[in-house]
MIDOFI-676002 format. One record per residue (C-alpha): residue in three letters; x, y, z. Coordinates in pm, whole numbers, plus 50000, padded with zeros to 5 digits. Last residue first. Layout:
! MIDOFI-676002
ALAXYZ
...
This chain:
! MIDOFI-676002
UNK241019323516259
UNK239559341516566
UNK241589362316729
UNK239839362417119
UNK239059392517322
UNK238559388017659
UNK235909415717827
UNK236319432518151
UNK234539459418337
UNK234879476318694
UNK238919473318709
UNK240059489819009
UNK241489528018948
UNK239449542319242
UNK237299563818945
UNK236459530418795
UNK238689514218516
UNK237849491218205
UNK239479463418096
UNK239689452717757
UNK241729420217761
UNK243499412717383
UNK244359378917305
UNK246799360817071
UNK247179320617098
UNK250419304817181
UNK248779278217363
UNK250579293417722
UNK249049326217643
UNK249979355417436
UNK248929391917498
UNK247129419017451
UNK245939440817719
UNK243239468217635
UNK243419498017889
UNK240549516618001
UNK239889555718202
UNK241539577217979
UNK242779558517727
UNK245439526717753
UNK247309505917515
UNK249389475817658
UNK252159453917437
UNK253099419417375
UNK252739406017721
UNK254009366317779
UNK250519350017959
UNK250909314118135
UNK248539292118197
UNK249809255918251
UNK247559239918487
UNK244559253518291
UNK241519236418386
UNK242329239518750
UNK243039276218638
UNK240389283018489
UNK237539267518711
UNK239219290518948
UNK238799319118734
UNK235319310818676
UNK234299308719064
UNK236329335819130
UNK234379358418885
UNK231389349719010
UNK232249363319374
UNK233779392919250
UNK230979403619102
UNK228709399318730
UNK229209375918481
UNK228799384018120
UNK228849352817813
UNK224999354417792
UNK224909317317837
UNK226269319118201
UNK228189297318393
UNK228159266618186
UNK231479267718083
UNK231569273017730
UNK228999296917837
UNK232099318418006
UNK234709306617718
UNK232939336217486
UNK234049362517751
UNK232819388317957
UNK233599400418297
UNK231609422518525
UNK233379442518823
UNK230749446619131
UNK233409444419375
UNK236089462619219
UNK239059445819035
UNK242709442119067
UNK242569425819409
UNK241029395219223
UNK244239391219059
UNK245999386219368
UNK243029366719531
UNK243519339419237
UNK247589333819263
UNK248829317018975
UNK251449341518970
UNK251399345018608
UNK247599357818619
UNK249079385318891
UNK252119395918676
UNK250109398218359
UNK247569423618539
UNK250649442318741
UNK252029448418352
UNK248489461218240
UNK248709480618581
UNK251899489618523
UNK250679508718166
UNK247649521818348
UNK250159537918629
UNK252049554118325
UNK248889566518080
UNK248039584618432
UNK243799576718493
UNK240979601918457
UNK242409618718157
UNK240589648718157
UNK237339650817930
């Protein structure tokens, strides 16, 4: 299978991907991602948004991020490093609480992000 996605433009988008979070700036990391993107996480029932952990769309997704960030005033992410295949890249990073975290994110043929998933170290 040919890479579907340049090792270099996946490594700026895990850069871009830090950037936008940092920014605080909701629609800029919405951008990122295509319209029927699905995110997982274990902090997504913690919620109350869904007990399967998976949300589905843009439109759910801003409604958790933005829960996020009012939650969050604070977040900040520092990147340690970005690893990329052909058509994914796995972002791991620090946030603001010091924890470790690695974001799987998973690319469409445009290059938006069609699947995420938030990785937590558990201790």
């Amino acid at each position: 299978m040919p890479n579907r996605h340049d090792p270099a433009r996946l490594t700026a988008l895990g850069k871009d991907w830090i950037a936008a979070w940092n920014s605080r700036d909701l629609e800029r990391v919405l951008a990122l991602y295509a319209e029927d993107a699905e995110m997982t996480s274990d902090k997504i029932p913690a919620l109350g948004l869904d007990p399967t952990g998976t949300l589905r769309g843009k439109d759910r997704l801003r409604q958790y991020w933005s829960i996020a960030l009012e939650r969050l005033p604070d977040l900040h992410f520092d990147l340690i490093d970005v690893f990329v295949s052909p058509d994914s890249l796995v972002v791991f990073y620090t946030n603001e609480r010091g924890s470790k975290i690695c974001e799987y994110l998973r690319l469409d043929a445009a290059g938006k992000i069609r699947q995420g998933s938030a990785n937590h170290l558990m201790h």
